[in-house]
Structure formats: structure tokens, C-alpha cells
C-alpha positions in Angstrom: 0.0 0.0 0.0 2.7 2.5 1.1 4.8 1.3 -2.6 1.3 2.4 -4.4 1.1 5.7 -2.4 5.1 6.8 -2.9 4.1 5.7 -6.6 1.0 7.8 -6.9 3.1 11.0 -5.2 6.1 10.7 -8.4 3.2 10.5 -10.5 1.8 13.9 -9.2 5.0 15.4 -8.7 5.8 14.7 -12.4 2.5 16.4 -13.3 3.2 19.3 -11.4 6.8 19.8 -12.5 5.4 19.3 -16.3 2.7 22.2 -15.6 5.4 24.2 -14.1 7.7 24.0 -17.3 4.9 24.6 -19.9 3.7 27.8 -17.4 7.2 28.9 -17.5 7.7 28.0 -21.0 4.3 30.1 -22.1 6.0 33.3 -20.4 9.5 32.4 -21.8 7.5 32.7 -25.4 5.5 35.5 -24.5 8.6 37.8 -22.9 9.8 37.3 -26.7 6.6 38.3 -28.4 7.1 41.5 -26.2 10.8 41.9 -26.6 10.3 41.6 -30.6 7.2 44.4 -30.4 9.7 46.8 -27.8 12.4 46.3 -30.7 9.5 47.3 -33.5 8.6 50.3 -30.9 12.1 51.3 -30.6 12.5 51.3 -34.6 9.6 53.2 -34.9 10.4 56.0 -32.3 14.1 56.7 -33.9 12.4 57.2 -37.0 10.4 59.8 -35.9 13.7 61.5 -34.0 15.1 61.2 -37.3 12.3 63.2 -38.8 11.3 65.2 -35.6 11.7 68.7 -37.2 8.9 68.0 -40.0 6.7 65.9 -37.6 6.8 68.5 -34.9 6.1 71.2 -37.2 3.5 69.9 -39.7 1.6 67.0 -37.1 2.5 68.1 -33.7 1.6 71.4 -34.0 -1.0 71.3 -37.5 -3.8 72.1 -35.2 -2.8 75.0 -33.4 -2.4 76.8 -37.2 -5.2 78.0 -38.9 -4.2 76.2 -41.9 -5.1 73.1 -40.6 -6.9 70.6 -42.9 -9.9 70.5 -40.5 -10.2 74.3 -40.7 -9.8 74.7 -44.6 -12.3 72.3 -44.9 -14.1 73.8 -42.4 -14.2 77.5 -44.0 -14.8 75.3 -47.4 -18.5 73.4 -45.9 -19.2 77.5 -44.4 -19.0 78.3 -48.1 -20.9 75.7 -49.8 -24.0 76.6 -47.8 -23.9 79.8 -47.2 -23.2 80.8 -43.7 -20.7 82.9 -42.0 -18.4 81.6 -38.5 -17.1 78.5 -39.7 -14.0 79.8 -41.3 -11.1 79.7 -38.3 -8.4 82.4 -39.5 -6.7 82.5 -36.5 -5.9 79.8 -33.2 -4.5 82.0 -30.3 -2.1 79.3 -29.0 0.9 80.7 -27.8 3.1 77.9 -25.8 5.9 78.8 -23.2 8.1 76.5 -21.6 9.1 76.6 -17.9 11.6 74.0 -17.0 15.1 73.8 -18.0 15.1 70.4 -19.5 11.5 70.9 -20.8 12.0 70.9 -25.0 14.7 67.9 -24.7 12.3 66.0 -22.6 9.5 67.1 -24.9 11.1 65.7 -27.2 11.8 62.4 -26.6 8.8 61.7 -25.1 6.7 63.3 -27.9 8.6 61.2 -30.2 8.3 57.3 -27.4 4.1 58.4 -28.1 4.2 58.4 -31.8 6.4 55.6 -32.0 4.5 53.2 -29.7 1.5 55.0 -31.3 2.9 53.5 -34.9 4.3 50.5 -33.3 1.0 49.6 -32.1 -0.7 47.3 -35.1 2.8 45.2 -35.0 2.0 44.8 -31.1 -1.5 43.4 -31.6 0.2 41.1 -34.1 2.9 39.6 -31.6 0.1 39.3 -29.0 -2.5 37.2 -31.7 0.4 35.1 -32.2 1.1 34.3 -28.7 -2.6 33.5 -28.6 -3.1 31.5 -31.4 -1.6 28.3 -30.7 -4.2 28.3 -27.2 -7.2 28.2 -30.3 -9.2 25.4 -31.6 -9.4 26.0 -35.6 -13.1 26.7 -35.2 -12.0 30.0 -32.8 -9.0 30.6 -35.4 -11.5 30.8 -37.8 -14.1 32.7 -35.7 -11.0 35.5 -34.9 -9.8 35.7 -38.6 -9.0 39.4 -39.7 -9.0 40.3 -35.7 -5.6 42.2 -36.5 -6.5 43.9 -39.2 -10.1 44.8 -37.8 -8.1 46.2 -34.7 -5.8 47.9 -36.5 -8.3 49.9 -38.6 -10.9 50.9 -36.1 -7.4 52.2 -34.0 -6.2 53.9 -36.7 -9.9 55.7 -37.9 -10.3 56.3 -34.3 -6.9 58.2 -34.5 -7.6 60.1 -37.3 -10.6 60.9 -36.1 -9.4 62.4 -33.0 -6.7 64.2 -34.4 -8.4 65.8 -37.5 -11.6 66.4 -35.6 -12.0 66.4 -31.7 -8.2 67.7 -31.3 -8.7 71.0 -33.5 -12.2 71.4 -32.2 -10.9 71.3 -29.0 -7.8 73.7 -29.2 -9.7 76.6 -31.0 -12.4 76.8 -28.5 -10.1 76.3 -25.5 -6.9 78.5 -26.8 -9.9 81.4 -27.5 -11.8 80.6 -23.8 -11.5 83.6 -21.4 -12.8 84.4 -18.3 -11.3 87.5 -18.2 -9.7 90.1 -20.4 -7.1 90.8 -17.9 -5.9 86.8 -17.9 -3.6 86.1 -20.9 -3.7 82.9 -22.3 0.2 81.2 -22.5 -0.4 77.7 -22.4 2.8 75.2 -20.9 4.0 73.0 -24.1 3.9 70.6 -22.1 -0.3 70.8 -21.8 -0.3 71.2 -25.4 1.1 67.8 -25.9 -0.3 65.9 -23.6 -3.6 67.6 -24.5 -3.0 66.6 -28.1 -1.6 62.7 -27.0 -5.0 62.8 -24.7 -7.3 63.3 -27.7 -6.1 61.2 -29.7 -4.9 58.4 -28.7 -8.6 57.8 -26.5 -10.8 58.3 -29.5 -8.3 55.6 -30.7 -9.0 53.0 -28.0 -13.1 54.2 -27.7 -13.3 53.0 -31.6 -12.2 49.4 -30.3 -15.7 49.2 -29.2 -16.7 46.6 -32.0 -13.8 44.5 -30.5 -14.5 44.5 -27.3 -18.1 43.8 -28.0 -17.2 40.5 -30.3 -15.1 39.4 -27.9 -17.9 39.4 -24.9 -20.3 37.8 -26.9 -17.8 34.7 -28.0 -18.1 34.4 -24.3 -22.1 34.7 -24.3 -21.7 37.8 -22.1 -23.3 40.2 -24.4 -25.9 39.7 -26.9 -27.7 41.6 -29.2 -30.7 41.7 -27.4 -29.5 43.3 -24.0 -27.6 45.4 -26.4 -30.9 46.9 -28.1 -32.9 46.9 -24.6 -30.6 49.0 -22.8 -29.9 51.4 -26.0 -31.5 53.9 -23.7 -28.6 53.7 -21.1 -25.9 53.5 -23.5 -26.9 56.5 -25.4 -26.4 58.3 -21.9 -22.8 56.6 -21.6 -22.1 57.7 -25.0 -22.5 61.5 -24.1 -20.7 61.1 -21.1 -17.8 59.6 -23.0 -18.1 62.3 -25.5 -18.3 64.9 -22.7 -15.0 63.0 -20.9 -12.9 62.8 -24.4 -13.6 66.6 -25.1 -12.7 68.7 -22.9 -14.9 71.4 -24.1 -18.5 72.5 -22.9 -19.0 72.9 -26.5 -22.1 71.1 -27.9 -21.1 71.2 -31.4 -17.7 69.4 -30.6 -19.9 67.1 -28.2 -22.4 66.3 -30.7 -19.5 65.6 -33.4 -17.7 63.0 -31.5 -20.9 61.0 -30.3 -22.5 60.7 -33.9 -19.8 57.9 -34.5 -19.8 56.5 -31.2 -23.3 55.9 -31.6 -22.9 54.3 -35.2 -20.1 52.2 -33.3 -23.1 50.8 -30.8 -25.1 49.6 -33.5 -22.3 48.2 -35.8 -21.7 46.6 -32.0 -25.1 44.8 -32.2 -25.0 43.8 -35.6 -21.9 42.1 -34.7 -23.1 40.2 -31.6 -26.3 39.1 -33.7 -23.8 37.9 -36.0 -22.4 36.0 -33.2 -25.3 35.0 -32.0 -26.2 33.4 -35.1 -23.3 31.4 -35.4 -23.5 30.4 -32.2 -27.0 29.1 -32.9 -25.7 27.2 -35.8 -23.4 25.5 -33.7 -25.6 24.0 -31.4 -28.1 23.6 -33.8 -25.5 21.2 -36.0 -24.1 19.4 -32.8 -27.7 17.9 -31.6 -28.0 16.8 -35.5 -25.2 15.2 -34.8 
């Protein structure tokens, strides 16, 4: 009995060691995923040190100028139909800075945000790979095009945020005044992280569809709650819009949740899609 027992504990010992290795093993492979995306981000960022004079003068600080893109366009629509006030001819941004070390430090960090910024598609890539091998080929199948899906709804969100919500923003803040007798000199600091803020969070808000695939893989949303508390997410959705601009501005506010709310239903058309499959699944396996 005892010979059976000391048998039975190698046995479990051997299990445990073997779960051990592959747990260390799984963090060995995904340390490497991360190393080879913190090499991509690295790239990335000395590229943009390399062209840091064009990128700080055309994107960093294209919104501040009133020949922005967003207020041509702008001065363009104001044209078509008619009306006066939408042409922006002048963005009173005047930046100061207030530390001794502030423009090299600006620097570098302005540049770490656009590289990890750029490197950011290559870093969902390395993380699906880690992920992969964990997948049955029906959930391989299921997640095909996740990257590039990711990717583009970043990206648009991006864009979005920097060509609308971030100029938006900047003209009506840079013009605010409570007084006369205040002068606005705004710390360049503010400026970019203001700008980083914007844009990068419309960025992650657009992931939305994602996020909502994802939960209803697991059955924890489907399109039905989705629809029955449209009511309540509608209320979110301003308070996200009100959070991401930092403007009391309805106009800017009313801009940036028109998409959100065309995110929420591309959101329920894709857990009814889901859904469906789901369905078919379960349907095909009590056939069988």
C-alpha cells in the first residue's frame, strides 16, 4: 500500500513539474513576443527622432495653425452653404516653456508616443500570435481578420481624433476667457499631452466593436440586451463624448458621439452575428 502511495506521489510530482515547465515555458514565449514588439517600438520612435523637425512642425503642431486641414475644410462646408463663422483664421495658442530640461524632454517623449502609437498594429500582431496556438481551428476561424479589424478601427479612431475632436478642442479652449485681464500662455507641455490625450482615447473608444465580439464569443453580451438598454448607452455615450472633449461645446460634443453611436449599433449587428453562429453550432451538434 505504502509502494502504491510513494508511486502515486512521483506520478503527481511529475504532473506538477510538467505544468510548471509549460507555465514557464508560455511566459518564456511571451517575454519574446514583447521583446520583438519593444524592438519594432524602438525602430519606430528613432524614425520619428530622425524626422522630428517636419513631424513636430507639420503634425505636432498642425492644429494650433489656422491652416489646418480641418479648418480649410471647415471654411470650405461654411462656403458651400452659405453661412458665416465657420472659417477659423486665426488659433491663439501661444506655448511657453518653464523648465530647464522641458524641449529635450518634450522631445523624446513626444517622439516614445508616436512611436508606440505607430508601433501599435505590430503589437496586436505579436500578442494574436502568442494567442493562437491556445485556439481550436473553429475559434482561429471565428478571430480571422481580428488584426487587421483592430488595426483599422485604432487607426480611424486616431484620425478621427486628431483631424476632428483635437482642432475642435484647441480653437475653443486657446480662444476661452474668463477674463480680459488673464492672458492665455499655455505650458507645451499641456499642449502635448492635450493633443496625446485626444487622440490616442478616440483611438482606444473605436475598439468598441472588439470589445463587443469578444464578450459575446463568451455569451456575455448579446444583441438583445444590447438593443434593450440602448437607452442607457446613449447616456454613456455622451458622457464619453463629454470625458474625451474637454470642451463644454455642444457642437464638438455632438460631433464626436455621432460615430460613437454608429459604433453601438455596428456593435449589435456584430453580436447578432455571433449569436447566429452560435446558434448554428448548437443547432449542427444535436443533429449530430
Amino acid at each position: 500500500m505504502s509502494e502504491n502511495k510513494i508511486i502515486k506521489a512521483i506520478k503527481d510530482k511529475g504532473k506538477t513539474l510538467e505544468a510548471e515547465m509549460s507555465f514557464f515555458d508560455h511566459l518564456e514565449a511571451l517575454r519574446w513576443h514583447l521583446v520583438r514588439a519593444s524592438v519594432a517600438i524602438v525602430i519606430f520612435t528613432s524614425v520619428v527622432f530622425y524626422y522630428y523637425d517636419w513631424i513636430f512642425d507639420t503634425i505636432i503642431m498642425g492644429p494650433s495653425k489656422s491652416t489646418f486641414w480641418t479648418y480649410r475644410m471647415l471654411c470650405k462646408i461654411g462656403a458651400a452653404l452659405h453661412r458665416d463663422g465657420f472659417c477659423i483664421n486665426n488659433v491663439h495658442v501661444k506655448l511657453i516653456n518653464t523648465e530647464m530640461a522641458g524641449q529635450f524632454t518634450l522631445e523624446i517623449n513626444s517622439a516614445l508616443i508616436i512611436g508606440i502609437t505607430m508601433g501599435i498594429p505590430y503589437l496586436i500582431w505579436e500578442i494574436w500570435r502568442f494567442i493562437k496556438p491556445a485556439l481550436h481551428d473553429a475559434e482561429r476561424k471565428a478571430a480571422t481578420g481580428f488584426v487587421f479589424y483592430a488595426c483599422l478601427l485604432f487607426f480611424t479612431g486616431v484620425l478621427f481624433g486628431y483631424f476632428v475632436i483635437t482642432p475642435m478642442s484647441i480653437n475653443f479652449l486657446s480662444g476661452f476667457t474668463v477674463s480680459s485681464a488673464i492672458q492665455n500662455l499655455f505650458d507645451v507641455d499641456s499642449y502635448i499631452s492635450s493633443v496625446a490625450t485626444l487622440t490616442l482615447a478616440t483611438g482606444v473608444v473605436f475598439q468598441l466593436p472588439i470589445i463587443v465580439y469578444i464578450l459575446a464569443n463568451l455569451g456575455v453580451m448579446t444583441p438583445k440586451f444590447m438593443k434593450e438598454t440602448r437607452r442607457y448607452a446613449i447616456v454613456v455615450i455622451l458622457i464619453i463624448a463629454a470625458v474625451v472633449t474637454p470642451t463644454p461645446d455642444m457642437l464638438t460634443m455632438t460631433v464626436v458621439s455621432i460615430p460613437l453611436f454608429v459604433l453601438y449599433e455596428v456593435s449589435i449587428i456584430v453580436a447578432g452575428l455571433v449569436e447566429k453562429r452560435r446558434i448554428k453550432k448548437e443547432q449542427e451538434l444535436n443533429k449530430a
